[in-house]
C-alpha positions in Angstrom: 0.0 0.0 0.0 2.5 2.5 0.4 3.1 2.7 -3.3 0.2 4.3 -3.7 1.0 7.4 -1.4 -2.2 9.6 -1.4 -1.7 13.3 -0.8 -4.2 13.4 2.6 -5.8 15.7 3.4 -7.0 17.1 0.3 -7.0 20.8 -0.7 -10.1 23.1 0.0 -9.9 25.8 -2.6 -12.3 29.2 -2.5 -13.5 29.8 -6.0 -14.9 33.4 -6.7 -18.0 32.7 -9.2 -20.3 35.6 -9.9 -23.3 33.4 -10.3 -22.9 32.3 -6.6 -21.9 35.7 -5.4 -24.9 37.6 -6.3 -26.9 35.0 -4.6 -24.8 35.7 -1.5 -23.7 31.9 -1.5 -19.7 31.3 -0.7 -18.4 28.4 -3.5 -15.3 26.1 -2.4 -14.1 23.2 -4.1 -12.6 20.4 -2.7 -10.1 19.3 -4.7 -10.3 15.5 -4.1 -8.9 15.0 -8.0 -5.3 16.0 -6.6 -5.3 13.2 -3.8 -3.3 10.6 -6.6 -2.4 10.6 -9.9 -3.9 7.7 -11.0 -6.0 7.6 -8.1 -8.1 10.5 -7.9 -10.8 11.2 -5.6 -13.2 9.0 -4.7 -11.9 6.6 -6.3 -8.3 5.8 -3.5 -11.4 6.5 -0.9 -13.3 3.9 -2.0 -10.5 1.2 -3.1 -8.1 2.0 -0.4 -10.3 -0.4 2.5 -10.7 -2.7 -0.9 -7.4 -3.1 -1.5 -6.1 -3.6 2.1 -8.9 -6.3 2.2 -7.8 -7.7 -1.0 -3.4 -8.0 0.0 -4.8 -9.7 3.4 -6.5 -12.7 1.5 -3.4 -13.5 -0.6 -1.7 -12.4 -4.2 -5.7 -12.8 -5.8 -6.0 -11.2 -9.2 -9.0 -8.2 -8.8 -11.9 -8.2 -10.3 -14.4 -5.5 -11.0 -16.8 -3.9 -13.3 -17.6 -0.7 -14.9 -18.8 1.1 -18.1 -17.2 1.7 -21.1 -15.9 4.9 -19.2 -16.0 4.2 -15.9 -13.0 6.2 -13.5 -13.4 3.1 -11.3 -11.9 0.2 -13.9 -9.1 3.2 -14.3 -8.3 3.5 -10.6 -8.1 -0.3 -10.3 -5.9 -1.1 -13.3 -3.6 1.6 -11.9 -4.0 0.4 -8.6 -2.8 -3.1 -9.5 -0.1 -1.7 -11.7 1.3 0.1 -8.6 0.7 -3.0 -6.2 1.9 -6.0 -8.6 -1.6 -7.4 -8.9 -3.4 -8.8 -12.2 -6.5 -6.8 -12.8 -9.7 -8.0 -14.9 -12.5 -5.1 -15.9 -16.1 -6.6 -16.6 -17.1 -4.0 -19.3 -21.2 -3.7 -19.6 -21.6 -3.9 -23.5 -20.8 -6.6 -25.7 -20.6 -4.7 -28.1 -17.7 -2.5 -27.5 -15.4 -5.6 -27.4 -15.0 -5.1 -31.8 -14.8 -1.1 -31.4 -11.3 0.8 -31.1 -11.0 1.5 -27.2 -11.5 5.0 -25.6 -9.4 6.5 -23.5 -10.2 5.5 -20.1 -10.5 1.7 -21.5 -7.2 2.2 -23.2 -5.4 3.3 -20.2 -6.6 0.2 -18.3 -5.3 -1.8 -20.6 -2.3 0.2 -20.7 -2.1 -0.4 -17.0 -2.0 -4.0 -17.4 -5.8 -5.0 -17.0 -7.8 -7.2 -18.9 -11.0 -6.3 -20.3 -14.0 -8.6 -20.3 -17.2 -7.7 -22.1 -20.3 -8.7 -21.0 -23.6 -8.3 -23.0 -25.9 -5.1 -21.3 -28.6 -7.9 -19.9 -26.0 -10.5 -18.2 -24.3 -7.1 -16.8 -27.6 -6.0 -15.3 -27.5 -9.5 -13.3 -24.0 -9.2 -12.7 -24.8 -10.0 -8.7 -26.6 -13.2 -9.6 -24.6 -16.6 -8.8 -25.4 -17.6 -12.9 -23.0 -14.7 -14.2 -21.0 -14.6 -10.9 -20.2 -18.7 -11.6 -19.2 -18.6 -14.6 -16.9 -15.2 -14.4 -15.0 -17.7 -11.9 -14.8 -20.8 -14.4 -13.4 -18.4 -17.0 -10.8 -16.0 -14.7 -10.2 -18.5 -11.7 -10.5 -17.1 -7.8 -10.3 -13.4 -7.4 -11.2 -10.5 -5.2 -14.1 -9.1 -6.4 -15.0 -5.7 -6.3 -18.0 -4.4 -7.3 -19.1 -1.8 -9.4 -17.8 1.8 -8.6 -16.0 0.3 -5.7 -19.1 1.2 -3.7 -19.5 -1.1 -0.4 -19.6 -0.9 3.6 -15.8 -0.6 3.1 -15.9 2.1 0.0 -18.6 3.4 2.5 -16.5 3.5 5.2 -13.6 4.8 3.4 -15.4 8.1 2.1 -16.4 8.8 5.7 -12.7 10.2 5.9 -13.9 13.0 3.1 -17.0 13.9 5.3 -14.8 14.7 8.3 -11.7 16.3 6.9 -14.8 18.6 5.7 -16.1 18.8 9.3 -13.4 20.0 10.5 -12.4 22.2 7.7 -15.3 23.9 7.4 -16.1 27.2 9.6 -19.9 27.6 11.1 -19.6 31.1 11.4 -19.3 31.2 7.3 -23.6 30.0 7.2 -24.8 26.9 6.5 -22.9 24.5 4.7 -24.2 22.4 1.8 -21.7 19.8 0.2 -22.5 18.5 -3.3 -21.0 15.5 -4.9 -21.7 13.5 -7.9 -23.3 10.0 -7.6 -23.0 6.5 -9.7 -23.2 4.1 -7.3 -23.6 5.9 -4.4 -20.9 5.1 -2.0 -19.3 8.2 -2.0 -22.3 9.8 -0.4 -23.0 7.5 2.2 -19.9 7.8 3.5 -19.6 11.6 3.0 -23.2 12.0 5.1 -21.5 9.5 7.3 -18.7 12.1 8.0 -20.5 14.9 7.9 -22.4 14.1 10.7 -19.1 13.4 13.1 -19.3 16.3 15.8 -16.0 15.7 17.1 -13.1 15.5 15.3 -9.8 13.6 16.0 -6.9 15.9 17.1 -4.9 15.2 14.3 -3.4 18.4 12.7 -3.5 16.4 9.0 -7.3 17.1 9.3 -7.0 20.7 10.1 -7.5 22.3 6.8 -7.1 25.8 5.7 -9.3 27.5 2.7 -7.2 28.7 -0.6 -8.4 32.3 -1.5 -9.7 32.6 -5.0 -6.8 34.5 -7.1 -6.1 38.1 -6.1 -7.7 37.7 -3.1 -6.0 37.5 0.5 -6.5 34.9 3.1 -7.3 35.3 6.8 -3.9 34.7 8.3 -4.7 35.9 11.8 -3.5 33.4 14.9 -6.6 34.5 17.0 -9.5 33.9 13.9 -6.9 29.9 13.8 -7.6 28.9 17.5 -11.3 30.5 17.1 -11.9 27.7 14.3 -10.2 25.5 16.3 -12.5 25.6 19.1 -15.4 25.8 17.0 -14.3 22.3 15.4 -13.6 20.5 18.4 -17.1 21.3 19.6 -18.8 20.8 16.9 -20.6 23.8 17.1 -23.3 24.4 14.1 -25.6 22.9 12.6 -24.2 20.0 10.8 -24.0 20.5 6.8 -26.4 19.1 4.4 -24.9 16.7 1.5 -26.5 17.1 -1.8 -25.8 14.1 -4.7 -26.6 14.8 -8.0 -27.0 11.2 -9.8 -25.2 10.8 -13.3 -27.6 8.0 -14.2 -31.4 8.5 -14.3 -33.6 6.5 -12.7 -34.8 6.6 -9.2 -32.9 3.5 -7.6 -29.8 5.7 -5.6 -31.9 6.8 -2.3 -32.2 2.6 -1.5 -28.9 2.0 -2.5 -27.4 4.8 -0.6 -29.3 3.2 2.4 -28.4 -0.1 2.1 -24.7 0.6 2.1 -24.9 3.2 4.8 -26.9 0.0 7.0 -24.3 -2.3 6.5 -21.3 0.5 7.0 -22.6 2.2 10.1 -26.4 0.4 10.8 -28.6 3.0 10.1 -28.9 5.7 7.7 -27.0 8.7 9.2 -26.4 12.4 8.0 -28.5 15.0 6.5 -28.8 13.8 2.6 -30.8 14.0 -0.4 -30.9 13.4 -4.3 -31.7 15.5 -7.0 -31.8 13.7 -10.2 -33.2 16.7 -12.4 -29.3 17.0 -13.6 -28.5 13.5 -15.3 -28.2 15.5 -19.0 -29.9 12.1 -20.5 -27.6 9.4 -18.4 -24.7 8.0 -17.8 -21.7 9.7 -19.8 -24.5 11.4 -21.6 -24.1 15.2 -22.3 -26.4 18.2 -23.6 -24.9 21.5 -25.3 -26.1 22.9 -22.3 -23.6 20.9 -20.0 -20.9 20.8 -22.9 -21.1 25.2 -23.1 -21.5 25.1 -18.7 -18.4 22.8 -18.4 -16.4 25.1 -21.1 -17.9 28.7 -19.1 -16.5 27.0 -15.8 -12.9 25.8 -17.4 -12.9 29.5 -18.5 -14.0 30.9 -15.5 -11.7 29.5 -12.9 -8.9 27.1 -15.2 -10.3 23.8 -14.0 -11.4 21.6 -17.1 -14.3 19.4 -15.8 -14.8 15.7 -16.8 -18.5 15.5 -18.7 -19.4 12.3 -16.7 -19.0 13.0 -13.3 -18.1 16.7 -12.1 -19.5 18.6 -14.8 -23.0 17.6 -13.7 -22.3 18.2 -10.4 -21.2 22.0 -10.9 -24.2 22.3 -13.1 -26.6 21.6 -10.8 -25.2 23.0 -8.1 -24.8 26.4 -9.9 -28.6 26.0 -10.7 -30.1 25.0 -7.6 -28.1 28.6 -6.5 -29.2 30.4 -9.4 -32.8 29.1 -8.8 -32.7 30.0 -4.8 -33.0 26.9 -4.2 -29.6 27.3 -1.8 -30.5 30.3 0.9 -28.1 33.3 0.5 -25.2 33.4 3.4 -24.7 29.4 2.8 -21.2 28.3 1.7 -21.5 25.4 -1.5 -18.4 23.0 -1.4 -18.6 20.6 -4.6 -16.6 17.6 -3.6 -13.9 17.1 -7.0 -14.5 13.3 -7.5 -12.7 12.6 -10.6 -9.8 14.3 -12.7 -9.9 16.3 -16.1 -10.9 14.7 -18.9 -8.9 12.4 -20.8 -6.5 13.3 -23.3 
């Protein structure tokens, strides 16, 4: 594991956007795409517990699935590049196995992994023992991982990102609303999880600072440090709210959210929600309207936003502010889940 070396904590970054300033609403990002370079985000979050899991059961080749451009199948081919372990990708869509490979498919293959493709209906039962049975007769014994990374330990894994937030996070600045994309769903869970942690562990790694926005200057002064401080360690304020957007439509995420945060912590816990009104059509789907938001933003503030993930989460964010939905005097932190696009 320690050849995977993930810069922890992850930066917190003040962005000044105009469209969230006239509303009176603060914007930070958390820049979760900078933890690893082949690693990025939610992605070591979720495999890190995996992986640990995975070395303790003996040198098992890893097995997962993903879509055709799923960040997940990346992280793990990299992942067992790094650590020395044979990676296999279950691909939903047969019918990408005679196409020329995209980029994110490419570079897992680059990374060593090999890609299985299954047809779109055996990948929809890709739980059941039929399909399960008879990816072990054809790759052998592996640690299986499932899709997006996401369970109790992917879960539990993320919770870190909810309370590095926590305690990074200042009361006096309103209240606080965190926003982060969802496919699976794990990365919420555990970010609600987090979130709702009042005390935090005196651990100076955890105790973040905010990055002005260009131009502007930060508040350096000792007394406003130990102020924060104490307002961390007791949890003073009202706990923030975690938005998800879902990338996919349909409205399955809220039980599957639930489910993982019952078997991670036994209950649901945090203050969450879904708004699916921001999918753009589905999965790695797009709309000129996302395609001209994502180019605005990259213009904006120099950060080029992936279409599948992040994208939609900054557009819906920046709408549900635009729309009032998000009172004025809140701060918005967008969680950075995945890096820039591929080249």
């Amino acid at each position: 594991m320690d050849a995977l070396r993930p810069a922890l904590p992850s930066p917190l970054q003040a962005v000044a956007d105009a469209r969230f300033a006239r509303r009176g609403v603060r914007l930070l990002l958390k820049r979760d795409d900078l933890i690893h370079p082949d690693l990025p985000g939610n992605k070591w979050r979720k495999l890190e517990l995996n992986l640990r899991a995975a070395a303790a059961t003996g040198p098992r080749p890893l097995l997962t699935f993903g879509g055709a451009y799923s960040n997940h199948l990346r992280a793990t081919a990299a992942a067992g590049r790094l650590l020395g372990l044979a990676t296999i990708g279950v691909v939903r869509g047969d019918e990408l196995a005679d196409r020329p490979l995209n980029p994110v498919l490419a570079r897992c293959v680059a990374d060593g992994m090999r890609l299985h493709f299954l047809t779109r209906s055996a990948y929809r039962r890709k739980a059941e023992p039929e399909v399960r049975e008879a990816l072990r007769a054809r790759f052998g014994d592996c640690y299986v991982i499932p899709e997006g990374g996401s369970n109790a330990l992917a879960a539990t894994g993320c919770r870190t990102l909810g309370r590095e937030l926590r305690a990074a996070l200042d009361p006096a600045d309103g209240p606080h609303v965190v926003g982060v994309a969802c496919g699976t769903g794990g990365t919420l869970a555990g970010l609600a999880a987090g979130l709702a942690d009042h005390r935090q562990p005196a651990d100076p790694a955890t105790d973040l600072t905010v990055d002005p926005p260009a131009g502007q200057t930060a508040e350096p002064t000792a007394d406003r440090t130990t102020e924060r401080a104490g307002e961390r360690a007791a949890g003073s304020g009202p706990r923030p709210r975690a938005i998800g957007i879902p990338v996919l439509r349909g409205d399955f995420l809220a039980a599957e959210i639930l489910a993982l945060q019952t078997e991670a912590f036994g209950a649901r816990v945090g203050d969450w929600e879904l708004d699916g009104r921001f999918h753009c059509g589905g999965y790695a789907r797009t709309t000129p309207e996302l395609d001209a938001f994502a180019a605005d933003f990259a213009d904006r503030h120099g950060l080029a936003l992936d279409r599948v993930y992040v994208a939609k989460l900054l557009y819906g964010l920046t709408s549900l502010v635009e729309a009032g939905a998000i009172a004025g005097g809140s701060t918005v932190t967008a969680v950075i889940t995945g890096p820039a696009p591929a080249p």
